[in-house]
C-alpha positions in Angstrom: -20.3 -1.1 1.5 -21.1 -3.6 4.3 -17.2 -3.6 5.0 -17.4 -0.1 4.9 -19.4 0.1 7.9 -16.4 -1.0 10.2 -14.9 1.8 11.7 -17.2 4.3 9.4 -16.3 8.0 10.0 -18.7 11.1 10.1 -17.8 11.9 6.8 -18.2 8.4 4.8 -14.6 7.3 5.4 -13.5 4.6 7.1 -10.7 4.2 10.1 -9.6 1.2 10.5 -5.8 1.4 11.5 -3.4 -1.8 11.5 -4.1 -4.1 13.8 -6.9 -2.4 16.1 -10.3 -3.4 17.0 -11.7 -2.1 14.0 -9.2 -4.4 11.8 -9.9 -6.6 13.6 -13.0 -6.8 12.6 -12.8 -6.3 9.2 -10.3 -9.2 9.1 -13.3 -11.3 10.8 -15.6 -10.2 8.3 -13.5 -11.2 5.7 -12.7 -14.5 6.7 -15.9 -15.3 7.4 -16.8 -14.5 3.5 -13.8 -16.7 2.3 -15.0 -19.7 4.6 -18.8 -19.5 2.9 -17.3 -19.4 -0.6 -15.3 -22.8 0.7 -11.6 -21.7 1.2 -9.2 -22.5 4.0 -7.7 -20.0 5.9 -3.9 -19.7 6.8 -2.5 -17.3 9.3 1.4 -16.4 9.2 3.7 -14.4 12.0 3.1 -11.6 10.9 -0.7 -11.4 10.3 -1.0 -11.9 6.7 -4.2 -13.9 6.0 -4.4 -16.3 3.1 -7.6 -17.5 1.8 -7.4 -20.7 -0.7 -9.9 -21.8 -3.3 -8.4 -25.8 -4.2 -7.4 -26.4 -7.3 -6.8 -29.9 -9.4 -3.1 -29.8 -8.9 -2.5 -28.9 -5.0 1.0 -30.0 -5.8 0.9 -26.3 -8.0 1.6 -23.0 -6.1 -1.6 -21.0 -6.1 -2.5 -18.0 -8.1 -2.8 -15.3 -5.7 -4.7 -11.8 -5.3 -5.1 -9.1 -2.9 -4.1 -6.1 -1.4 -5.2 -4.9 2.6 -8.1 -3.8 4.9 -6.1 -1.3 6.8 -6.7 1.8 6.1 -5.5 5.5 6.6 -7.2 7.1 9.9 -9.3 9.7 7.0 -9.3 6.5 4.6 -11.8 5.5 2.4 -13.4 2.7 1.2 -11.7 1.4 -1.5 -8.3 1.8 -0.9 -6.7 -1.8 -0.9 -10.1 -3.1 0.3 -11.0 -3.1 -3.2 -8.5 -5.4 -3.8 -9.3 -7.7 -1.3 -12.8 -8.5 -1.8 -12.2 -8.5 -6.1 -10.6 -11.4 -5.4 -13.3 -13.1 -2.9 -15.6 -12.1 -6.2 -13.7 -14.1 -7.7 -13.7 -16.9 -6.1 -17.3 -16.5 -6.0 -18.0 -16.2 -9.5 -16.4 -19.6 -10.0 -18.4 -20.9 -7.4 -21.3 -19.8 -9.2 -20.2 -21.3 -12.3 -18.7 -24.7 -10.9 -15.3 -23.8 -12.7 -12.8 -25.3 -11.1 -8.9 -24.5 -11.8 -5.8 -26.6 -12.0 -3.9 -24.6 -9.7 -5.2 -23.5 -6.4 -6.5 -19.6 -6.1 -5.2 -17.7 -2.8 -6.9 -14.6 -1.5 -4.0 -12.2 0.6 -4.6 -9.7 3.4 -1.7 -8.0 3.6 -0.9 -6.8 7.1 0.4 -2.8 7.7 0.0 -1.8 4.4 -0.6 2.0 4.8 2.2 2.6 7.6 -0.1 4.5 9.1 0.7 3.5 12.7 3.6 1.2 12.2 6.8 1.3 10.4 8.1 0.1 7.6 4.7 0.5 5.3 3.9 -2.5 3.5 5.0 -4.5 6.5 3.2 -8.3 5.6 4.0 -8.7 2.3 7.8 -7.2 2.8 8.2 -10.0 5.6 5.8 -12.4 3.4 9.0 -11.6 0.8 11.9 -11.5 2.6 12.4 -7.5 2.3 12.1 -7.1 5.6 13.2 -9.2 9.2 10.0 -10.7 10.9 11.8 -10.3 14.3 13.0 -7.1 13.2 9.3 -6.2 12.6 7.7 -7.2 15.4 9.6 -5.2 18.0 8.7 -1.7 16.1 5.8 -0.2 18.4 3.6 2.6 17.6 3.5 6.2 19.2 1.4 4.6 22.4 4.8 2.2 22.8 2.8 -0.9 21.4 5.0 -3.0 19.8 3.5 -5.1 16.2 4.2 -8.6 18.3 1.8 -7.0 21.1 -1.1 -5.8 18.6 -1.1 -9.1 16.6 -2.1 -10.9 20.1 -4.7 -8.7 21.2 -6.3 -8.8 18.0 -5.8 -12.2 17.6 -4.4 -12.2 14.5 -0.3 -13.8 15.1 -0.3 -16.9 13.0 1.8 -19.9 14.0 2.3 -20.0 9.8 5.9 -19.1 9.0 6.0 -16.4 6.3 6.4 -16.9 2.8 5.5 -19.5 0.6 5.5 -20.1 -3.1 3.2 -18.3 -5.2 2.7 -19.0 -9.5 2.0 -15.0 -10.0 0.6 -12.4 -8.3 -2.1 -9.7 -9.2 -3.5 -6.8 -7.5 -7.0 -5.1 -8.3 -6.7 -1.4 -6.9 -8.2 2.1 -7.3 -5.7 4.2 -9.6 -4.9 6.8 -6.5 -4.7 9.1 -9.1 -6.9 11.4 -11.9 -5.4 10.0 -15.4 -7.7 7.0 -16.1 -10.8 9.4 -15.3 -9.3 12.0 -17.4 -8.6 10.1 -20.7 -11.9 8.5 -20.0 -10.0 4.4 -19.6 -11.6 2.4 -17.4 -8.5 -0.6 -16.9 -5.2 0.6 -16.3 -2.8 -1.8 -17.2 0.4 -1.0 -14.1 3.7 -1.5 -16.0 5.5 -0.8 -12.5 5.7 1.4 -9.3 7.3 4.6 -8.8 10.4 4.3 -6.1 11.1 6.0 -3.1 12.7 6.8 0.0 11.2 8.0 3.2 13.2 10.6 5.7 12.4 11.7 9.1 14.0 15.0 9.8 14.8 16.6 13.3 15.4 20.4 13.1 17.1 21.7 16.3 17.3 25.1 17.2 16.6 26.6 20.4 12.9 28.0 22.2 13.0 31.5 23.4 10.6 34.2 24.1 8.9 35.5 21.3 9.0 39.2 22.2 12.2 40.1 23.8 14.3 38.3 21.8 15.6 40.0 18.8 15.0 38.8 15.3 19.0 38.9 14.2 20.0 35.9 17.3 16.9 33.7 16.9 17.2 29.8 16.6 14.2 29.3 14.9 14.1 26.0 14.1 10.1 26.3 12.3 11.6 28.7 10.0 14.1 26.2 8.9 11.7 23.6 8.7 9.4 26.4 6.4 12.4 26.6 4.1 13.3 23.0 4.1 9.2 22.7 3.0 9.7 24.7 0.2 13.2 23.0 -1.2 11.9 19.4 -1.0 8.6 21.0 -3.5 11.5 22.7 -5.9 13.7 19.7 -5.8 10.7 17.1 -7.1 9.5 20.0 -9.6 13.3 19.7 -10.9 13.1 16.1 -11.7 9.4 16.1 -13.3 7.4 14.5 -14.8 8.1 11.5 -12.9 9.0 12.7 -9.5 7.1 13.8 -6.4 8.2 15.4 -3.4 5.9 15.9 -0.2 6.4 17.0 3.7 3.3 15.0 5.1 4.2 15.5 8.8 5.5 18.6 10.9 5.9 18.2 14.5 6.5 21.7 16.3 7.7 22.0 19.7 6.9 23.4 22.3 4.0 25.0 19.9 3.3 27.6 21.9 1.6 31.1 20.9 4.6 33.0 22.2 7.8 30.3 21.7 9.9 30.7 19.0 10.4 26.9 18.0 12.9 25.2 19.1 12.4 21.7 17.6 10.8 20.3 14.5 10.4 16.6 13.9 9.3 16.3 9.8 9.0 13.5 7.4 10.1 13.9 3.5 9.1 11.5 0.8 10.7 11.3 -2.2 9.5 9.3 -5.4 10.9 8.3 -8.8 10.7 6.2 -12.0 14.4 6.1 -12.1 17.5 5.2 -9.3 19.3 7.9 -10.8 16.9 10.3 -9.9 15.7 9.1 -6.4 19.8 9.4 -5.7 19.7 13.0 -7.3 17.2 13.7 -5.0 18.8 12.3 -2.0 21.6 14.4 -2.8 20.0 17.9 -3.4 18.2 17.3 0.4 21.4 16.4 1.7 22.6 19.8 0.4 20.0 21.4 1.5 20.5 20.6 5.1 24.3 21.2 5.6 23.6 24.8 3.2 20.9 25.6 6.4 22.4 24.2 9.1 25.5 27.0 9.9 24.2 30.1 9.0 21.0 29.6 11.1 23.0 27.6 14.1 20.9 24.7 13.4 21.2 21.1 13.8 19.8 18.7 11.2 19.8 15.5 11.9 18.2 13.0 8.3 17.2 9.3 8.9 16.6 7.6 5.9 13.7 4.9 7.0 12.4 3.6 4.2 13.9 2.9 0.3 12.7 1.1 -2.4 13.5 1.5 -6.0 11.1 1.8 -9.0 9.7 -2.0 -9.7 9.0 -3.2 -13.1 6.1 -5.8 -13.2 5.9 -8.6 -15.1 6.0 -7.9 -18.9 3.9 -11.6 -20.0 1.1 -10.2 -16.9 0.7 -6.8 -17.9 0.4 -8.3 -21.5 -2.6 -9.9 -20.0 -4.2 -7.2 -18.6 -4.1 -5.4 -21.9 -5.8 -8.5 -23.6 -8.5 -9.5 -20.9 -9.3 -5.6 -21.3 -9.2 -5.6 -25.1 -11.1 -8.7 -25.3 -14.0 -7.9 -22.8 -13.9 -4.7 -25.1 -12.9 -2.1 -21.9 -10.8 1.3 -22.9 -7.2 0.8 -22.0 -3.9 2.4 -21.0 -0.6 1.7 -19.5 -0.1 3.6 -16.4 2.9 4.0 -13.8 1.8 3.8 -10.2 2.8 6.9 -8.3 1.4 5.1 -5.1 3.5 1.6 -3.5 1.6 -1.4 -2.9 2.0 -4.6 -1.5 2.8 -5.7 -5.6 5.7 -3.9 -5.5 7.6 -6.4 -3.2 5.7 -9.7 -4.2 7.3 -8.5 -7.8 10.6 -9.0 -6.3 10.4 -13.0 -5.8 7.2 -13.8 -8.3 5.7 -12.4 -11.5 3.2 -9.5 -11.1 0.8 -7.0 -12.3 -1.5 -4.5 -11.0 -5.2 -3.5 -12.4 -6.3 -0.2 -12.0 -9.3 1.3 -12.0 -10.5 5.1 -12.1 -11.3 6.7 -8.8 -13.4 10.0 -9.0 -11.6 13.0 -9.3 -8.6 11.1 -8.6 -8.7 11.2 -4.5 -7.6 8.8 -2.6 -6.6 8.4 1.5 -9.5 10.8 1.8 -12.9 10.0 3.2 -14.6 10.9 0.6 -12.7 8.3 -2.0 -15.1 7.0 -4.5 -15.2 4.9 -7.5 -18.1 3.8 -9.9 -19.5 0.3 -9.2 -19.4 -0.7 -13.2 -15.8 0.4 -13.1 -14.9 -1.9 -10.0 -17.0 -4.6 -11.7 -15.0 -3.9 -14.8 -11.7 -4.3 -13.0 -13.2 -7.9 -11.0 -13.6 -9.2 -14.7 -10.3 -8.4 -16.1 -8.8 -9.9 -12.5 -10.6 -13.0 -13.3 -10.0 -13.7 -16.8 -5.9 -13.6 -15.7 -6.2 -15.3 -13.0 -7.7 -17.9 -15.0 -5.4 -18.0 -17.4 -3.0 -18.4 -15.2 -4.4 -21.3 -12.9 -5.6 -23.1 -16.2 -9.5 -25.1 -15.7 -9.8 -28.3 -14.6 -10.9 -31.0 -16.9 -14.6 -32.2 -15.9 -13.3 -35.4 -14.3 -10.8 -33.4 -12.1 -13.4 -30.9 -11.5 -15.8 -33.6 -9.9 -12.7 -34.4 -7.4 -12.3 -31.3 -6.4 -15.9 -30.9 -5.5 -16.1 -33.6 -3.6 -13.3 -32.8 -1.6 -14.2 -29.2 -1.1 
């Protein structure tokens, strides 16, 4: 809640878009909280904040958890911030006990995780991983014409810390995004993987004329393209159901005038899947779909594929220990598929991981009015900690008193 108040909106949301002031502050915030529970903070390139807990070995790569502080410019409170501050809960609940672990623990901040004002989404952890260029990624700008490289500095967030480094396993503590925990009455959702996708921008151009003298038979209306391109992209994800979605999230009309007809629409499509086969399905009907609207309307479509990932299994042993911490701290549990991408999806790539979910009500997300119960988020803090100690094993008592005195 005290994060929360960092770029609060009206409506109990928060805005706090990638590397702003108000990140900015919320990174501050945080680091400040990691540095009174005694961890060292690391910097990389491209933002990515790394807060570590020692550990016994420091010869072992850490166990690491998080998720981002961004957030969508209607976004709520939990959304990857959840994730986040589980793990400095962590770290503090072992402070409070005087556990100490073998290997070290290692909080993340992901940078750009929502993609909400720079392209690709999940930006930090897909350089952190090797997915994605850094100097590739810091040249893309946002719709002012800032450029990531630009935004880093003025927040003063661009590490001198090249990215990536190794990492034992990964987990991520999030809000489920979705109703199906709430509605089975679960309170742990053990993530067996993430949905795939691919991300198009579309330009539909037709031609602006005046809406009353021109007749209905020559117009070159490119909205009305758009309208039936809308209502394709819904019938194509319904097709490939359960396990597909299909969503136009952005519609640009130009000149959007009263009396125009439209003569260029700028449009995003994304398109999700549990299988490759059917995200290429789906690629194919759109494709289809454009050339089939295209001649008979004396439209140009022009589709940009800008962002594709397939569906990612996690870890089998992790998600194993999900199930267990949940079973044995006696919490109601259920595998679940994320619909949603995080920043586990491409740390799964290189290292083993799992995700945690917990019920959000009514299943809303990057809304402002995104809420979860606090004994459910506690819930999912003490299933996070039981892996993660599992994983980084505790120190014997002799290596324990070591590590204190050095911390």
């Amino acid at each position: 809640m005290q994060l929360a108040r960092i770029g609060a909106t009206p409506r109990g949301g928060v805005c706090r878009l990638a590397l702003t002031a108000e990140d900015a502050a919320g990174r501050d915030q945080f680091v400040a909280w990691a540095r009174e529970a005694g961890c060292t903070i690391e910097v990389d390139r491209i933002g990515n904040i790394f807060a570590r807990r020692a550990g016994a070995d420091p010869a072992r790569a850490p166990v690491m958890t998080g998720s981002h502080l961004d957030t969508q410019p209607t976004g709520g409170k939990f959304d990857g911030n959840y994730g986040v501050l589980a793990g400095l809960e962590v770290v503090r609940t072992l402070n409070d006990l005087g556990i100490y672990t073998q290997a070290p623990i290692e909080i993340a901040v992901w940078t750009n995780e929502e993609g909400s004002r720079f392209v690709p989404v999940m930006m930090g952890s897909g350089v952190f991983t090797g997915v994605f260029a850094l100097d590739e990624v810091l040249v893309q700008v946002d719709r002012d014409g800032i450029s990531v490289r630009d935004a880093l500095a003025a927040v003063g967030y661009a590490g001198e810390h090249a990215p990536g480094h190794p990492v034992a396993a990964y987990f991520e503590a999030h809000i489920e995004q979705g109703p199906v925990l709430e509605h089975h009455g679960d309170v742990i959702g053990a993530v067996t993987g993430a949905l795939g996708q691919t991300w198009y921008d579309l330009e539909i151009m037709g031609m602006e004329a005046h809406a009353g003298p021109t007749p209905m038979e020559t117009r070159r209306d490119a909205l009305v393209v758009a309208s039936r391109l809308v209502a394709r992209v819904n019938e194509i994800a319904l097709a490939h159901a359960p396990n597909a979605r299909g969503t136009v999230g952005f519609v640009d009309v130009f000149p959007n005038s009263r009396n125009v007809i439209p003569g260029r629409v700028r449009m995003t499509v994304d398109f999700r899947s549990d299988s490759e086969e059917g995200l290429r399905r789906m690629d194919a009907e759109l494709q289809q779909a454009c050339r089939d609207l295209e001649r008979p309307n004396e439209i140009g479509i022009a589709l940009k594929t800008v962002v594709n990932f397939p569906p990612r299994p996690f870890d089998a042993g992790l998600v194993d220990r999900v199930r267990e911490a949940a079973r044995a701290i006696g919490l109601p549990q259920r595998d679940i598929v994320s619909g949603a991408a995080h920043d586990a999806v491409h740390l799964a790539q290189q290292v083993p991981a799992a995700m945690i979910f917990v019920p959000c009500r009514d299943g809303i997300s990057h809304n402002e009015i995104e809420d979860a119960q606090p004994e459910h988020l506690e819930a999912g803090c003490n299933v996070l900690l039981e892996v993660m100690l599992q994983e980084a094993g505790i120190a014997l008592a002799e290596q324990a008193v070591s590590v204190a005195e050095g911390a």
